[in-house]
C-alpha positions as CSV (number, residue, x, y, z in Angstrom):
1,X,42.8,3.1,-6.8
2,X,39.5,3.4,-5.3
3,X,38.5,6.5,-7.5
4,X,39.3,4.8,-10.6
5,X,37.4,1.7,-9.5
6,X,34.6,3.9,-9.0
7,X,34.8,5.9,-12.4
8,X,34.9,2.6,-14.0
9,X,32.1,1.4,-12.6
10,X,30.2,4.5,-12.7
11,X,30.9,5.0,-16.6
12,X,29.9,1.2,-16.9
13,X,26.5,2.1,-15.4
14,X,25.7,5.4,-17.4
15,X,26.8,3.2,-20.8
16,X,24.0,0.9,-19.7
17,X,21.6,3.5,-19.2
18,X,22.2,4.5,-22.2
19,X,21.9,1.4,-23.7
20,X,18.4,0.8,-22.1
21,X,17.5,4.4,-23.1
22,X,17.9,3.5,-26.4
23,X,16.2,0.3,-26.8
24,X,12.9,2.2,-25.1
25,X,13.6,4.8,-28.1
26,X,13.8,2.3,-31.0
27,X,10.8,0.6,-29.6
28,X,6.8,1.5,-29.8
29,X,6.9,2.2,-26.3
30,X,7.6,5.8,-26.6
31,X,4.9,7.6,-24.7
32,X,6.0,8.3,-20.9
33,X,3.8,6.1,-18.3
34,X,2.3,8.0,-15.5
35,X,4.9,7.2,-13.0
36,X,7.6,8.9,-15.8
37,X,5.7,11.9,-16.3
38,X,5.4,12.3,-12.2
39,X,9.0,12.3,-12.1
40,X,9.8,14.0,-14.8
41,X,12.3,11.1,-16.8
42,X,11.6,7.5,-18.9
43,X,12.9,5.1,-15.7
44,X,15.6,3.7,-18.3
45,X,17.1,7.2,-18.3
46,X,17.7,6.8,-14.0
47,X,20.8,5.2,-13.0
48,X,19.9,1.3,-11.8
49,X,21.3,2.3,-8.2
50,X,18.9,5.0,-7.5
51,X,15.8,3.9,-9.5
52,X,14.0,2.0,-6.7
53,X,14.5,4.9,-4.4
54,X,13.4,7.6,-6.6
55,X,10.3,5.8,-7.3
56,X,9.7,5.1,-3.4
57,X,10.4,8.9,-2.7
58,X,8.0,9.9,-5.4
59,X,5.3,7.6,-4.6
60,X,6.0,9.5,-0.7
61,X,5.3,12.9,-2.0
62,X,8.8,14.6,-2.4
63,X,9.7,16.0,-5.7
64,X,11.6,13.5,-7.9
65,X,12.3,16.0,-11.2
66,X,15.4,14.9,-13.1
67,X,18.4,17.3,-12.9
């Protein structure tokens, strides 16, 4: 029950990402900001649960780079 709970939710997040991913495509927004080029991704395309922490890790030093 758990694991589909989770799947559910976890699809429901990546939809969103998506959806956000989009939006910052369709608009004239298109060029990466400093922060996206240091880590490699447009924020919209990181998962809202990690975001924050991949910024703060970045901004620390350690490698960030999408996967």
């Amino acid at each position: 029950m758990k694991a589909k709970t989770f799947n559910a939710l976890r699809r429901k997040v990546h939809a969103q990402c998506l959806i956000d991913l989009g939006k910052r495509l369709k608009s004239d927004f298109l060029d990466p900001t400093v922060k996206e080029i240091s880590i490699g991704s447009f924020l919209e395309d990181i998962e809202m649960q990690v975001r924050e922490a991949v910024l703060e890790m970045n901004k620390k030093g350690y490698c960030t780079w999408s996967s």
